[in-house]
VEXTIPA-365363 format. One record per residue: x, y, z negated of N, C-alpha, C, O in turn. Coordinates in pm, whole numbers, padded with zeros to 5 digits, always signed. Layout:
BEGIN
XYZXYZXYZXYZ
...
This chain:
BEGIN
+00981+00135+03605+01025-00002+03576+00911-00080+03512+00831-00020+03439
+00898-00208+03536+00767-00315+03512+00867-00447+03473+00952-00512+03535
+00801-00450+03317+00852-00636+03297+00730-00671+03232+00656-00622+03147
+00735-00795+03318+00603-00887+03231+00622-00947+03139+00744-00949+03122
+00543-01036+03019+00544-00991+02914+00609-01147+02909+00573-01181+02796
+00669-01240+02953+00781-01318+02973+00911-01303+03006+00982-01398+03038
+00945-01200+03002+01104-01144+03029+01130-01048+03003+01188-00966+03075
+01078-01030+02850+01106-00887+02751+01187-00933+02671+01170-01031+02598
+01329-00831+02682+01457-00845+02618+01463-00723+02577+01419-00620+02629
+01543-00746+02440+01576-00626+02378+01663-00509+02461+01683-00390+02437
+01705-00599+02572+01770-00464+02637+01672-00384+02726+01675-00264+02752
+01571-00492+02772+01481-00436+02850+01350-00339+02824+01282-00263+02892
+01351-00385+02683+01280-00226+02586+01309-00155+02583+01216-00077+02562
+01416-00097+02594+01564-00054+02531+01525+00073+02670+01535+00194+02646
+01483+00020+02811+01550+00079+02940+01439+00145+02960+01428+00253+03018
+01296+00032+02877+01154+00177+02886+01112+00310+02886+01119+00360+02774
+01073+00382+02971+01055+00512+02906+00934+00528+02783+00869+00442+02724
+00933+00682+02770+00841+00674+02671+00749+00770+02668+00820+00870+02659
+00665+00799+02668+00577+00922+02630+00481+00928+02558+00383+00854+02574
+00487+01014+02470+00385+01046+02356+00283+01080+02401+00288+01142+02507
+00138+01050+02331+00017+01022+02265+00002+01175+02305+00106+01239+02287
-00136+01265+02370-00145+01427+02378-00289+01388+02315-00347+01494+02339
-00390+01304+02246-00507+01270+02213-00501+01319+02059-00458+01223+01995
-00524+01419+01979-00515+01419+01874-00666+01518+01850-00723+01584+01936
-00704+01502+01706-00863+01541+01657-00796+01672+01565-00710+01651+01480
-00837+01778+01591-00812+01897+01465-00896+01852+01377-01018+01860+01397
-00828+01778+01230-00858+01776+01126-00957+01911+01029-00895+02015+01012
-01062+01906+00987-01132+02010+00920-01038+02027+00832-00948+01943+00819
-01045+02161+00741-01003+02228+00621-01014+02166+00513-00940+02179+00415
-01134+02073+00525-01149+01987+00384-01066+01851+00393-01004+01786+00309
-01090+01835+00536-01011+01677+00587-00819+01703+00567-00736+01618+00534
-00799+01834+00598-00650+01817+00538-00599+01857+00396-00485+01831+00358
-00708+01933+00305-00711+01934+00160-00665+01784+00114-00559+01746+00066
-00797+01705+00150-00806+01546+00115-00667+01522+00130-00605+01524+00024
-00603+01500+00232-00454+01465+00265-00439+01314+00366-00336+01253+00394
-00559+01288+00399-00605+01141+00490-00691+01161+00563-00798+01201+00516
-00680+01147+00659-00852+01163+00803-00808+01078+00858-00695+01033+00878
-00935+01049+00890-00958+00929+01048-00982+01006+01191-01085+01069+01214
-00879+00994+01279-00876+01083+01383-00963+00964+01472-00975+01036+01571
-01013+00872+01501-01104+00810+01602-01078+00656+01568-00983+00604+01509
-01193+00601+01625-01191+00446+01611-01251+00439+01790-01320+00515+01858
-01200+00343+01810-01274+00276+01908-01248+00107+01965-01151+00044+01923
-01322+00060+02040-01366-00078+02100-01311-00091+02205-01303+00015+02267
-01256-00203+02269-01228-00202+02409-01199-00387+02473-01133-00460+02399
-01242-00433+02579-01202-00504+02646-01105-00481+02784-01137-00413+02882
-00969-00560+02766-00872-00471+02852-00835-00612+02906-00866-00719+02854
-00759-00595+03026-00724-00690+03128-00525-00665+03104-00460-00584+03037
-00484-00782+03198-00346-00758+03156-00305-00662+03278-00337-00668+03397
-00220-00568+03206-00142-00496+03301+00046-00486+03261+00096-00468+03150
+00101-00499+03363+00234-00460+03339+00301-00404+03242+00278-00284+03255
+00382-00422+03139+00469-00256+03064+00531-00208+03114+00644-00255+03131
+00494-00087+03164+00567-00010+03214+00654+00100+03105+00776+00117+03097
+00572+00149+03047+00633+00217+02898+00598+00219+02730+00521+00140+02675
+00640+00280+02693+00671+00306+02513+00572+00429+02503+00574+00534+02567
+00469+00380+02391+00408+00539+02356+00441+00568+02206+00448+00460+02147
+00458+00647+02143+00482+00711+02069+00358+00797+02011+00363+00920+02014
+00231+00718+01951+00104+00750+01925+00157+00903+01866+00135+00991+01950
+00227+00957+01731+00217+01047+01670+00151+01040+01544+00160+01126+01456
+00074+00916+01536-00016+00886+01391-00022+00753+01352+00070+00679+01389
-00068+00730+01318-00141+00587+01215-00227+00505+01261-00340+00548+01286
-00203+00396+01279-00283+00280+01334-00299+00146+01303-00207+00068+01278
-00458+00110+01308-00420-00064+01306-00520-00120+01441-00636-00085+01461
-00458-00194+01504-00568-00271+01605-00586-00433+01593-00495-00516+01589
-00684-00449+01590-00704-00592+01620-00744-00690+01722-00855-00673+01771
-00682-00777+01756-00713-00844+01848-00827-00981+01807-00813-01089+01749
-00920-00923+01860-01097-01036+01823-01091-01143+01927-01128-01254+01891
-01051-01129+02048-01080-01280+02182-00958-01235+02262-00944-01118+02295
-00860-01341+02295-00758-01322+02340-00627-01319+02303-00596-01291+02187
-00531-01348+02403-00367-01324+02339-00275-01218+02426-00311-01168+02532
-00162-01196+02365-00119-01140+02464+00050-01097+02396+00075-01157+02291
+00133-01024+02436+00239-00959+02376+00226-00810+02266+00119-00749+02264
+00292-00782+02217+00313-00658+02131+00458-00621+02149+00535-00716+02131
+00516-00500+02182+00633-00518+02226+00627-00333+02135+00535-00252+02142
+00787-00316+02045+00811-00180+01981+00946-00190+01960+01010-00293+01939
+00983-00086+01966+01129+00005+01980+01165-00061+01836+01288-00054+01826
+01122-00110+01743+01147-00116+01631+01109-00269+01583+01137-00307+01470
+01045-00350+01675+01096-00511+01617+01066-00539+01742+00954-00591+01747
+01099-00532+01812+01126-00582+01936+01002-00640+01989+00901-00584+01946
+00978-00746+02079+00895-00815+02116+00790-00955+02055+00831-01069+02035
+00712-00928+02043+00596-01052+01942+00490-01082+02061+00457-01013+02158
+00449-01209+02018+00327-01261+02037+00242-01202+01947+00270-01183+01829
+00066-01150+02038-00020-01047+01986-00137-01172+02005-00202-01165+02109
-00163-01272+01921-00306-01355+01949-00429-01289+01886-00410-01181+01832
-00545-01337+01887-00652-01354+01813-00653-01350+01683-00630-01454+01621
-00680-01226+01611-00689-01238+01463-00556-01153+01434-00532-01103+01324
-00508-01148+01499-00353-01041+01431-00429-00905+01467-00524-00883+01541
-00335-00805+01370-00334-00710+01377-00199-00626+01378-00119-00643+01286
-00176-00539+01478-00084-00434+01484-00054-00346+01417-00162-00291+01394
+00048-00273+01352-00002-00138+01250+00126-00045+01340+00245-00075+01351
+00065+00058+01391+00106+00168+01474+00185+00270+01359+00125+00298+01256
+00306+00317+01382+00336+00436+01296+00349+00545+01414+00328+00508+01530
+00391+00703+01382+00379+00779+01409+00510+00802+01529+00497+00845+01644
+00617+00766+01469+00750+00745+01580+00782+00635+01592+00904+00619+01586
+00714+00534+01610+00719+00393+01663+00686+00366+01818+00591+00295+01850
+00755+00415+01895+00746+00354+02008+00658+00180+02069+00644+00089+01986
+00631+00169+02146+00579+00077+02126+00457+00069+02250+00424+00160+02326
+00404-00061+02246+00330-00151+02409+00280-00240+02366+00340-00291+02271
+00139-00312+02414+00104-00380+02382-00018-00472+02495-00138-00448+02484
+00018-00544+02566-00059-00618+02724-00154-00748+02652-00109-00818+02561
-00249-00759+02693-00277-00909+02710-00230-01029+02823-00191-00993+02934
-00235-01138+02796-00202-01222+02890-00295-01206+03016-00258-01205+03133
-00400-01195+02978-00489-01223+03072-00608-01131+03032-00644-01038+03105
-00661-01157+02928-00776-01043+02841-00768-01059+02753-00738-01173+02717
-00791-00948+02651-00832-00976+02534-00972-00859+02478-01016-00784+02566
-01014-00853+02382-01122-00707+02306-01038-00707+02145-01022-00785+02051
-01004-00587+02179-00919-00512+02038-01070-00389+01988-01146-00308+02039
-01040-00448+01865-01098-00282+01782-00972-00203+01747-00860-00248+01771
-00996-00064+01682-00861+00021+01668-00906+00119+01604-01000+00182+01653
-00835+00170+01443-00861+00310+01383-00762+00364+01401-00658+00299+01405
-00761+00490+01415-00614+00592+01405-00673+00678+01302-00795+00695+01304
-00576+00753+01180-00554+00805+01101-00440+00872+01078-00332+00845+01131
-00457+00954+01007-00353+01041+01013-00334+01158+00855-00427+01137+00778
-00240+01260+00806-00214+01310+00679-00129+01237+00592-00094+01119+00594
-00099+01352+00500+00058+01353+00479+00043+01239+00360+00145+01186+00313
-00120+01195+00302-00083+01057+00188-00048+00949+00286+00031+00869+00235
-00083+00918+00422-00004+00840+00514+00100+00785+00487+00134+00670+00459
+00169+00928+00504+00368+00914+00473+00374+00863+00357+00467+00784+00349
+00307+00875+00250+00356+00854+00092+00283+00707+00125+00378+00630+00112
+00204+00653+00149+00171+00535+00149+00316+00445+00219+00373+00370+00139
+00362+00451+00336+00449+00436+00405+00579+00437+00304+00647+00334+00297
+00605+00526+00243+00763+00561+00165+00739+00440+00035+00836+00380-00010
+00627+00419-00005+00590+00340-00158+00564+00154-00101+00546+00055-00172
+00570+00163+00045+00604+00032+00087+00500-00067+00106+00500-00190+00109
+00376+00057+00122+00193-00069+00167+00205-00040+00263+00089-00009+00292
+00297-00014+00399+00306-00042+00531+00449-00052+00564+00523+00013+00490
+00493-00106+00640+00605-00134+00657+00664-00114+00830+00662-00209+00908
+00702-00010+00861+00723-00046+01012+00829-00144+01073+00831-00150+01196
+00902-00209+01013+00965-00324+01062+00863-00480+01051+00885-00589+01103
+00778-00447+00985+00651-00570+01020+00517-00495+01040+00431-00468+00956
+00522-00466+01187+00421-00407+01211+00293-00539+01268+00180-00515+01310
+00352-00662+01253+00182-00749+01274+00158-00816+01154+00244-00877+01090
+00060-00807+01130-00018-00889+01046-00124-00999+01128-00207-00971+01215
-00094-01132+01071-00116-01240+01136-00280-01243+01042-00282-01204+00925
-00376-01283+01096-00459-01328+01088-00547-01235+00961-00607-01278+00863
-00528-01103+01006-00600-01013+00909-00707-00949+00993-00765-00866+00923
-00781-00957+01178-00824-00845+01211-00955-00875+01142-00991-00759+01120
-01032-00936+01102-01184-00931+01031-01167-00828+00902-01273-00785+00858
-01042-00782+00833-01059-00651+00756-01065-00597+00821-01171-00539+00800
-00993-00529+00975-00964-00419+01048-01148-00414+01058-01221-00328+01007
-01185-00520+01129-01345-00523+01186-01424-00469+01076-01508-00381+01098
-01408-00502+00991-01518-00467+00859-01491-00314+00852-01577-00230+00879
-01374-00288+00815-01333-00125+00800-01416-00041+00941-01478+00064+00928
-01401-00101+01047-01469-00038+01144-01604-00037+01142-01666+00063+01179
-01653-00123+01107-01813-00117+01121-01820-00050+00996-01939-00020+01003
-01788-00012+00905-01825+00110+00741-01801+00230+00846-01902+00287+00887
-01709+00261+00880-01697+00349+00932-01719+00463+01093-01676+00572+01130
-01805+00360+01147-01871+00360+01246-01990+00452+01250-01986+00537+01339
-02084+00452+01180-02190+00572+01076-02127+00678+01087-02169+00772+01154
-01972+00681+00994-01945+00818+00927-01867+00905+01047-01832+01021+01025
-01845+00849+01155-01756+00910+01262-01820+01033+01288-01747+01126+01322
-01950+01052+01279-02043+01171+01396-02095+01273+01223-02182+01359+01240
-02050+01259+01101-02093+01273+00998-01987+01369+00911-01878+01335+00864
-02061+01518+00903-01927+01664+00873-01987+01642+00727-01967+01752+00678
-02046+01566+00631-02073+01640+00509-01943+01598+00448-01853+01525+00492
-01962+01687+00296-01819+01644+00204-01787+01525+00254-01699+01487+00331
-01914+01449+00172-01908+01325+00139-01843+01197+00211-01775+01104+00169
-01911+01245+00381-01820+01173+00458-01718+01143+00453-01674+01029+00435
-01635+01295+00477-01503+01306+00464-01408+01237+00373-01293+01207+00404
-01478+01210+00234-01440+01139+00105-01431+00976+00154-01342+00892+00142
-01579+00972+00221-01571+00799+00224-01504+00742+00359-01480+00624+00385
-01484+00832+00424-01347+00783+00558-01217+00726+00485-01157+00618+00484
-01206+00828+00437-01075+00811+00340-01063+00692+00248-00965+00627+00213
-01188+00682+00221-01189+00547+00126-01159+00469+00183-01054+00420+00141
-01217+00401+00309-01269+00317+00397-01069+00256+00445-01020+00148+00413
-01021+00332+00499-00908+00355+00534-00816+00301+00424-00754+00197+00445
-00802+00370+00300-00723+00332+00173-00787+00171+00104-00711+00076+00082
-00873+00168+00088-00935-00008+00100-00846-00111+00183-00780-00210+00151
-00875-00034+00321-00809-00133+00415-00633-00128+00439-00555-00218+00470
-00619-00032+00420-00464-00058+00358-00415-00134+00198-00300-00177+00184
-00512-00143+00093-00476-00230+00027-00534-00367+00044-00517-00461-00034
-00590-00368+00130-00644-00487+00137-00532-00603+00219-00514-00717+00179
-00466-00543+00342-00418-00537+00449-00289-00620+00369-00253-00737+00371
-00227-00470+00281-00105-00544+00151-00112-00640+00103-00012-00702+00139
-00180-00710+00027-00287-00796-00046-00257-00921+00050-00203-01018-00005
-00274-00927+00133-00348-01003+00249-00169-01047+00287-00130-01164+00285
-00085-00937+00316+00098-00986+00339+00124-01048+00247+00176-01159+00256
+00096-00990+00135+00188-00996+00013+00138-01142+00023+00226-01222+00056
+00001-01200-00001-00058-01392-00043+00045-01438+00049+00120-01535+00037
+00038-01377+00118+00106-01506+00284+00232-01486+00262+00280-01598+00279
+00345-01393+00226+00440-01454+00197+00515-01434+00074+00626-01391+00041
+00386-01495+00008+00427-01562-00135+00546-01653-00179+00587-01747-00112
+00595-01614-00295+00644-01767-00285+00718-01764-00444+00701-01670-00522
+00822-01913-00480+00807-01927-00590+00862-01810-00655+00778-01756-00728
+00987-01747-00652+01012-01619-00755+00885-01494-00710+00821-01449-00805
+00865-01460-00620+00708-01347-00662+00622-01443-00742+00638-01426-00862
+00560-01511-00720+00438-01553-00811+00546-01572-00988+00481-01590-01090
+00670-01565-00996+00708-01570-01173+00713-01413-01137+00601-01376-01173
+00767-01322-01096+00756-01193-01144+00547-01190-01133+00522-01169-01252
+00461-01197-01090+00359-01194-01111+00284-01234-01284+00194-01176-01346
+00386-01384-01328+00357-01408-01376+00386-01324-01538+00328-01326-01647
+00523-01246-01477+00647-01200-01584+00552-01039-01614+00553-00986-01725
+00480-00981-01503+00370-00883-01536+00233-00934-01616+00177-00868-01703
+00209-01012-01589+00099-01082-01678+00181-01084-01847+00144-01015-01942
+00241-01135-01847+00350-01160-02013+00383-01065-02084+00425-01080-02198
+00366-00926-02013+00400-00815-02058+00253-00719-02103+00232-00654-02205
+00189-00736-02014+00075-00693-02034-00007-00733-02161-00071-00654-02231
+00007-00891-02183-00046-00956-02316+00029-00985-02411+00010-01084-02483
+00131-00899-02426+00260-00936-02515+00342-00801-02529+00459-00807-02493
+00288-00658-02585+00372-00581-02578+00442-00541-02683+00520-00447-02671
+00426-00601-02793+00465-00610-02915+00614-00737-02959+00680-00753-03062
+00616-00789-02854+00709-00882-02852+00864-00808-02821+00876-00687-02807
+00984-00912-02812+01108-00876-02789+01108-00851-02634+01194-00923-02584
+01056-00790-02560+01081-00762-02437+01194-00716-02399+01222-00602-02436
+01282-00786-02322+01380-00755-02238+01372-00772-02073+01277-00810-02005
+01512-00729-02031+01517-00777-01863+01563-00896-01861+01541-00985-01778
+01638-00898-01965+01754-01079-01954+01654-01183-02003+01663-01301-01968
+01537-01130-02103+01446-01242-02112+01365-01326-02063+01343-01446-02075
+01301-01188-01969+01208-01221-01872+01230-01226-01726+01160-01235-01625
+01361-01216-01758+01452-01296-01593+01470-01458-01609+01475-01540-01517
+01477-01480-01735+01525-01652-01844+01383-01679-01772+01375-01723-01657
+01266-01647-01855+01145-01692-01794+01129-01711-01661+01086-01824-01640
+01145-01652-01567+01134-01689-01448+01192-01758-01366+01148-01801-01259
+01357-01780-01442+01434-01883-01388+01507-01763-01223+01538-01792-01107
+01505-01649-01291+01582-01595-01172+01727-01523-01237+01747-01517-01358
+01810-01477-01147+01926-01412-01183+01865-01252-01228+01774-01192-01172
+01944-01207-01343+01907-01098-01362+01845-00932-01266+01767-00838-01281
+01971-01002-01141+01978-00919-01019+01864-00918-00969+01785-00825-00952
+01856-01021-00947+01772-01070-00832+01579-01097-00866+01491-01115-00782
+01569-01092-00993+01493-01015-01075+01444-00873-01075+01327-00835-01071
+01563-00796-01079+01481-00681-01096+01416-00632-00926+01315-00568-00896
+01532-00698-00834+01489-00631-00725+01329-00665-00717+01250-00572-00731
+01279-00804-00693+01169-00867-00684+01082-00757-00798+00981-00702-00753
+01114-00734-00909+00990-00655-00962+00990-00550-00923+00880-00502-00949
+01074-00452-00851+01028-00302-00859+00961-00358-00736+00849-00308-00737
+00974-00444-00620+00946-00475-00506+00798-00463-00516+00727-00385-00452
+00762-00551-00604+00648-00628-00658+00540-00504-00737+00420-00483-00715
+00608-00453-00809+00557-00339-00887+00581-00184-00831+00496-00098-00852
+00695-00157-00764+00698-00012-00743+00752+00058-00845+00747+00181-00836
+00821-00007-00973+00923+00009-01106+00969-00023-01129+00961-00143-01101
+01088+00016-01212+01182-00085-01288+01151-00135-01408+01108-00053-01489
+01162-00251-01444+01134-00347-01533+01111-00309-01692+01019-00343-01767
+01248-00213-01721+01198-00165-01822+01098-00060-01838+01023-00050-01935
+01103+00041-01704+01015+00201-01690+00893+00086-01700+00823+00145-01782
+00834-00015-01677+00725-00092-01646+00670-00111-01777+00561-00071-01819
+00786-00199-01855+00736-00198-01980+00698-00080-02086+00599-00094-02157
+00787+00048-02093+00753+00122-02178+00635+00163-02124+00552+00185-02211
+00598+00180-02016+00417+00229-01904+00339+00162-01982+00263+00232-02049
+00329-00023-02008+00229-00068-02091+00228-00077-02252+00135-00103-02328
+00377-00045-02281+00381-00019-02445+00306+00126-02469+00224+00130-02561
+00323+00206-02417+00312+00333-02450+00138+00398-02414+00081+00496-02462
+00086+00291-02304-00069+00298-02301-00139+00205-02351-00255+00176-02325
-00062+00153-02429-00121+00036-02565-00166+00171-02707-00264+00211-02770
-00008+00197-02691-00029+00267-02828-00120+00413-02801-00157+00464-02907
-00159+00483-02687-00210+00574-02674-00373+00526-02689-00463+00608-02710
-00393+00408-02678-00538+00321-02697-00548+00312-02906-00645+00317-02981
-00432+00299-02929-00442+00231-03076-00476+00394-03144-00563+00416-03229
-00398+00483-03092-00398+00596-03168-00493+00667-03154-00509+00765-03227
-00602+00628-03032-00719+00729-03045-00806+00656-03096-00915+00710-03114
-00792+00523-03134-00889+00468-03273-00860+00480-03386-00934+00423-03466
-00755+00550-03435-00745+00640-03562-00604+00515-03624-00598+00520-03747
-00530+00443-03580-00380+00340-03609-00331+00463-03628-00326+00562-03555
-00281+00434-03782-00195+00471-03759-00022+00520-03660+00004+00442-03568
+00067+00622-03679+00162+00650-03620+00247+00492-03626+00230+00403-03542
+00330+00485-03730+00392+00387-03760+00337+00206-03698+00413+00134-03633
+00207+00172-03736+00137+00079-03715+00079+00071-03543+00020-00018-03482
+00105+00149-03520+00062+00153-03348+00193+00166-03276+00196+00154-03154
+00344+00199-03376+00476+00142-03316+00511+00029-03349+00577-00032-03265
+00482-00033-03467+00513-00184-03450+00428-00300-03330+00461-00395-03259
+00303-00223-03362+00191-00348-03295+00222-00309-03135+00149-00359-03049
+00327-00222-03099+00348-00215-02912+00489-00269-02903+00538-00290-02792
+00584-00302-03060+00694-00296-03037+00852-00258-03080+00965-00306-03080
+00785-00153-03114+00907-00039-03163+00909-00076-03297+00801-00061-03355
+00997-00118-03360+01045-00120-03490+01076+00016-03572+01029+00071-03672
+01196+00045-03464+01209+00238-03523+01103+00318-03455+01098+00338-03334
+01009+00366-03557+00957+00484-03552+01014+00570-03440+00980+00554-03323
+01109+00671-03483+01144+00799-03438+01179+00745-03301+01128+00822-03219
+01247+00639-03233+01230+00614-03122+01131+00612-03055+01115+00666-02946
+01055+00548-03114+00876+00513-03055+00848+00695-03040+00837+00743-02927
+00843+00751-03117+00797+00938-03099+00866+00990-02978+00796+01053-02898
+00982+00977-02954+01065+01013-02857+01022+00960-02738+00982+01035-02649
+01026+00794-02720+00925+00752-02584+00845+00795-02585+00816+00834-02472
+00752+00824-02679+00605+00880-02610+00611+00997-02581+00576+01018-02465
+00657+01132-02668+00685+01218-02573+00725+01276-02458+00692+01370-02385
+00833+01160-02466+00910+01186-02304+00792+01135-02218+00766+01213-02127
+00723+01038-02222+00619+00941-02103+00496+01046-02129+00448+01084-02022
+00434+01100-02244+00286+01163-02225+00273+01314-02202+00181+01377-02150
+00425+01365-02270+00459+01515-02285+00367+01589-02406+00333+01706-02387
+00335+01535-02507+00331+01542-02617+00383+01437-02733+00404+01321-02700
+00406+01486-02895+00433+01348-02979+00297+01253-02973+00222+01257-02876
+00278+01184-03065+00214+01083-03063+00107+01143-03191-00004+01095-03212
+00167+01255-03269+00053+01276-03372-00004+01361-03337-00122+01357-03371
+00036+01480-03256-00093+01571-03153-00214+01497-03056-00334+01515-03032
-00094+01394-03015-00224+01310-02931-00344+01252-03005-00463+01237-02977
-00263+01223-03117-00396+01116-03214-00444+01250-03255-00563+01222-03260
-00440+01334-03278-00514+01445-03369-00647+01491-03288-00759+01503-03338
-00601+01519-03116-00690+01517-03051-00779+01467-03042-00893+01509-03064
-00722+01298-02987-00828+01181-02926-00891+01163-03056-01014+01172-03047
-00845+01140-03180-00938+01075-03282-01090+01175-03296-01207+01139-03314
-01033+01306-03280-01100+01415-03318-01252+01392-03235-01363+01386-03288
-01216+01382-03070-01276+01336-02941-01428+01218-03018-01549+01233-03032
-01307+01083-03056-01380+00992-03087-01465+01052-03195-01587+01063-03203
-01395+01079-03253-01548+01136-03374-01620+01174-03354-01714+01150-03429
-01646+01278-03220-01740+01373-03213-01834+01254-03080-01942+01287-03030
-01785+01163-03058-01871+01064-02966-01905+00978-03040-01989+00898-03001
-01864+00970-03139-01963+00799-03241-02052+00932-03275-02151+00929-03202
-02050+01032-03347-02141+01113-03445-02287+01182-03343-02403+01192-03384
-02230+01229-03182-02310+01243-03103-02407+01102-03048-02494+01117-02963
């Protein structure tokens, strides 16, 4: 079966066959230690051809389209316009097609390992928005760093693939997240900034929902969204690496729970143990100890 890329209906995806990707790189011993490899990059100028089917790469991908337009068509958001400057992000059981109108030249990394998945589950890729509009000059940049290291077995390589890759996935995030900004993210942005320079204050959720002018609800969702926590686990994270800063400059116990916050003491001991897995006066006994022996050296 053949539909051109003007009379793609969700039913008509739907009727595609599919067959998986048999192109895969045996990862080295060190490359699956790491937990991220780059299984190939490559270049291409392609002409339009028919969809005939769904592939099912098996790994990790982003391609970009540099000259040209064309369709993007996946089992999982159906059919898009693929222009100039977008980029695709391939998952592993994502079905999926992708034609030019007429021509286009795509670059393309595939990657693969199991921090992949954890990148994926923590929400810096998303397979229900698999294009990114007007990001391929990161894809391009990531390719040309990594262009060198393709033919290149030392450690080191192996280390800076990985980099190269994790860059361009936060960059990629970065790059969604500006574009669809808007007024409640930029106050939770702002409501992380307030916390950060204010940890000694009355911090609440109902407060700093007031500040932002959002519903309490609808608040927290936007921050764990935003952050990857909940509002309060967020705050005790920067109270509690305030006071782990105060206490290895020799602050007192007590005085390094007021100045993050904590009024009661024995509470403040209890958060920090539970968050560092020691009290707070082993820690200072240590770190101060540390610092001493680095001013005196």
């Amino acid at each position: 079966m053949d539909i051109s890329t003007s009379s793609i209906s969700t039913s008509s995806i739907a009727a595609l066959p599919t067959y998986r990707e048999e192109r895969f790189r045996t990862p080295s011993r060190l490359e699956s230690r790491v937990g991220l490899w780059v299984d190939r990059i490559g270049a291409a100028s392609r002409c339009h051809e028919p969809i005939r089917r769904l592939r099912l790469l098996g790994q990790y991908a982003m391609v970009a389209i540099e000259k040209g337009a064309g369709r993007f068509v996946s089992s999982v958001a159906g059919s898009r316009v693929f222009r100039a400057g977008d980029v695709a992000i391939l998952f592993p059981d994502m079905a999926c097609a992708y034609t030019p109108d007429v021509q286009w030249e795509s670059r393309w990394i595939v990657w693969n390992g199991p921090e992949a998945l954890a990148l994926v589950q923590l929400g810096f890729l998303r397979p229900r928005r698999p294009l990114a509009s007007g990001a391929a000059s990161l894809v391009s940049a990531a390719f040309d760093r990594l262009t060198p290291l393709m033919q290149e077995e030392g450690k080191a390589s192996v280390l800076e693939r990985k980099t190269v890759v994790l860059e361009l996935i936060r960059l990629l995030y970065e790059h969604g997240a500006a574009a669809q900004a808007s007024g409640p993210e930029r106050a939770i942005r702002t409501a992380v900034t307030f916390v950060h320079e204010n940890p000694a204050a009355g911090l609440s959720v109902p407060m700093l929902a007031r500040q932002a002018h959002l519903s309490e609800t609808h608040f927290r969702r936007l921050f764990k969204r935003y952050t990857g926590q909940r509002p309060r686990e967020f705050i005790t994270g920067v109270r509690i690496s305030r006071a782990k800063a105060l206490l290895a400059r020799g602050v007192s116990i007590k005085q390094a729970a007021r100045r993050c916050g904590y009024e009661d003491v024995f509470y403040f001991m209890r958060a920090f143990k539970k968050r560092v897995g020691e009290p707070p006066g082993r820690f200072a006994a240590r770190h101060c100890t540390r610092s001493l022996r680095a001013r005196s050296g």
